[in-house]
C-alpha positions in Angstrom: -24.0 13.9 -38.6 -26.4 12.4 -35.6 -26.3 14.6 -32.7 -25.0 10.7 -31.1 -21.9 10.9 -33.6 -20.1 13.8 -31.3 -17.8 16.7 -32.5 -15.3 13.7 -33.5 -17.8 12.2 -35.7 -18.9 15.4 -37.1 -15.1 16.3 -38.1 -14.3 12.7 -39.4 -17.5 12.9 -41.8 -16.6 15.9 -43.1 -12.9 15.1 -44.2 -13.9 13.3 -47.5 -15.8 15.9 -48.4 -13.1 18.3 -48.0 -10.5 16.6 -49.6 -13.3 16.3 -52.7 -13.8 20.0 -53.1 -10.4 21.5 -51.3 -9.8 23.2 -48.2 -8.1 26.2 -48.7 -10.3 29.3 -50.0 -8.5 32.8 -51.4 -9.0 35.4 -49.0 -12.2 37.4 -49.1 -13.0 40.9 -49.2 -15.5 42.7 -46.8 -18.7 42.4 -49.3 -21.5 40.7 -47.5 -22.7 37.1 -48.6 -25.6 37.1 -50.3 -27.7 33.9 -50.6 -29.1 32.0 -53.3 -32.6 31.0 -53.1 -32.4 29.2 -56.6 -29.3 27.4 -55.4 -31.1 26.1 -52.3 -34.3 25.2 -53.9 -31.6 23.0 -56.8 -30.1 21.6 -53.6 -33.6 20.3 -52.0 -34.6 18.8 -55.7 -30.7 17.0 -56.1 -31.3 15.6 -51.6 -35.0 14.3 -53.0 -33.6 12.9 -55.7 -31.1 10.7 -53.8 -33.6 10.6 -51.0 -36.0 8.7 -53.0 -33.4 6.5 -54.2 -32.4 7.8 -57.5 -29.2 8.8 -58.6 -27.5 12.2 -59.1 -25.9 12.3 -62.3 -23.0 14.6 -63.3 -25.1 16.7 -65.6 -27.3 17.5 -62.4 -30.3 14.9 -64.0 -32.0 12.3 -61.9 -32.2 8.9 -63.2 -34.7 6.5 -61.4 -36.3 9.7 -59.4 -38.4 8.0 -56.4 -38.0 4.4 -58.0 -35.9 3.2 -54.7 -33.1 1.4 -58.1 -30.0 2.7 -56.7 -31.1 3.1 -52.9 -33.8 2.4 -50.2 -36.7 4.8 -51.0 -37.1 7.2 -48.5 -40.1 9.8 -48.1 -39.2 13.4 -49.4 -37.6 15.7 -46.9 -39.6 19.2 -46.6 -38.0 22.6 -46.9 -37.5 23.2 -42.8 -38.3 27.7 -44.1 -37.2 28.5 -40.5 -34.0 26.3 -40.0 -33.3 27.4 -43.6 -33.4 30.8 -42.6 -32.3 30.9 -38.7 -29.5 28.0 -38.9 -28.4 27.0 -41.9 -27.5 30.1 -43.9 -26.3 31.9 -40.8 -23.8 29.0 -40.8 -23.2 28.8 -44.4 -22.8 32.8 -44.1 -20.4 32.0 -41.2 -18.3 29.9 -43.4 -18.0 32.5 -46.0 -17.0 35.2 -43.9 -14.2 33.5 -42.1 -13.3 31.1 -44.9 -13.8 27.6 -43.3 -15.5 24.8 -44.4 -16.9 22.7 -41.4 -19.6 22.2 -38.6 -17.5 24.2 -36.6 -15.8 28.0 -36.2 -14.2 28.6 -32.9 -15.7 31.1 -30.9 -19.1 30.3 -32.4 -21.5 28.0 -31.0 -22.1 24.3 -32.0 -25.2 23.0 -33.8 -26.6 21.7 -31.0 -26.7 25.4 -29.9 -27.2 26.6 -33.3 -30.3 24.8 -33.2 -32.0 25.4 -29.5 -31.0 28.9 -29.6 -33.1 29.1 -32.9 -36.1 27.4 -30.6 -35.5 24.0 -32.7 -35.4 21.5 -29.0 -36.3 17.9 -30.8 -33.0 16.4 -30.1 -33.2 14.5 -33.7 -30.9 16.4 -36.0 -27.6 16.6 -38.1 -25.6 18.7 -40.5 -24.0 18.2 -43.8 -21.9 20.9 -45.5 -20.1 21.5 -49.1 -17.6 24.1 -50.1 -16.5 25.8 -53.4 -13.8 28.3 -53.6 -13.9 29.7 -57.5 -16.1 27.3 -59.3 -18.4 30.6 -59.9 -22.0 29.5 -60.2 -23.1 28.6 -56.7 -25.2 25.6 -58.3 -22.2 23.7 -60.0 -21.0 23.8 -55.8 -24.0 22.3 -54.8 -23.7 19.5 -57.5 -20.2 19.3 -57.3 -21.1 18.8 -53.0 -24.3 16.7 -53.5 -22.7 14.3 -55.8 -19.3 14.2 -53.1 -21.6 13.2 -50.5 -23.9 10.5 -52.5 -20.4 9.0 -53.7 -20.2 7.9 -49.8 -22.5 5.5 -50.4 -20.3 2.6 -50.6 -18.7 3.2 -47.7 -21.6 4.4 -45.6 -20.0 7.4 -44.7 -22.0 10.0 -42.5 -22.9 12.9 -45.4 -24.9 9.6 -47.1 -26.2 8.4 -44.3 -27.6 11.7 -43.3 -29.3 12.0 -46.7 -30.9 8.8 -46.1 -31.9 8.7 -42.6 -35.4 8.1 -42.1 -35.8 9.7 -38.7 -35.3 12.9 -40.9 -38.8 14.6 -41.5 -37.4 18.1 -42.9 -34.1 20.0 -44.0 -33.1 23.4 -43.9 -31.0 24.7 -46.9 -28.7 27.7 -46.6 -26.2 28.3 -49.6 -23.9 31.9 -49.2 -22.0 33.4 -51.9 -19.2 36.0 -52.0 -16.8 36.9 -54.4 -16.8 33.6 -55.8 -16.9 30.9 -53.3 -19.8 29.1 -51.9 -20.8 27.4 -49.1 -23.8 24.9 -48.7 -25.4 23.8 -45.4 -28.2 21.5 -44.7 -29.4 21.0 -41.3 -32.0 18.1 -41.4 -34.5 17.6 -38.6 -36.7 14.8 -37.3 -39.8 16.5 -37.7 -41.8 18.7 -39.9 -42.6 21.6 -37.9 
């Protein structure tokens, strides 16, 4: 959400999304996650899709790609390389390995610390997050995640909003694996570079 929304904001947000793809995970063993750089690049191309104001559909396909039909158009977001790789799949990573789907793990630092720690100061930023515990390929969890938070769009509830925010210039994309669960994290930034 908006850095202006608060941790409460942040929390509230996230429920719906939650409650759409469950909240309890199995246990996990002590592999390593491993991240999906096909699963983040599907992630940015589903974001642009709903960006531009087209429509996810369940089969993954765009319909009205850039046409502004279903939504406001709104500029592309640019893969943020760094965030992707300094704060977004850390976090996703995070998730993974202590089996918790949310913007935050106690004893670990917020976003907003996430991010200046990472040299990222611009105070424009926000988070969404998705979770799949068994679905098995890490791209049906970002669909399944993408489509959870587009569905907020009659409600105006913050995972939409964030997709849709114009202030946004890039995203970072971080998706983790291990032993069948998945987490997705973007971390979407008011400027470029």
């Amino acid at each position: 959400m908006t850095r202006g929304l608060g941790r409460t904001g942040l929390l509230a947000a996230s429920v719906a999304l939650l409650l759409a793809l469950g909240t309890v995970g199995p246990a996990l063993a002590a592999q390593p996650p491993t991240r999906d750089y096909g699963a983040e690049k599907y992630a940015l191309s589903l974001l642009n899709c709903t960006r531009g104001g087209g429509w996810v559909k369940r089969d993954g396909s765009c319909a009205g790609r850039g046409s502004g039909k279903y939504s406001a158009y709104r500029k592309p977001l640019r893969l943020h390389r760094s965030i992707s790789g300094k704060v977004a799949f850390p976090w996703a990573k995070n998730m993974v390995v202590y089996d918790v789907c949310g913007h935050t793990i106690a004893g670990k630092p917020s976003l907003s610390r996430r991010m200046i720690r990472s040299g990222f100061r611009y105070p424009y930023y926000g988070e969404n997050v998705g979770c799949g515990w068994g679905m098995g390929n890490p791209k049906d969890v970002v669909l399944a995640a993408h489509r959870a938070m587009q569905a907020e769009k009659s409600v105006r509830g913050g995972h939409w909003r964030n997709m849709k925010n114009r202030g946004y210039k890039s995203v970072g994309i971080g998706v983790a694996t291990r032993n069948g669960s998945t987490m997705v994290v973007f971390d979407f930034y008011g400027k470029r570079y």
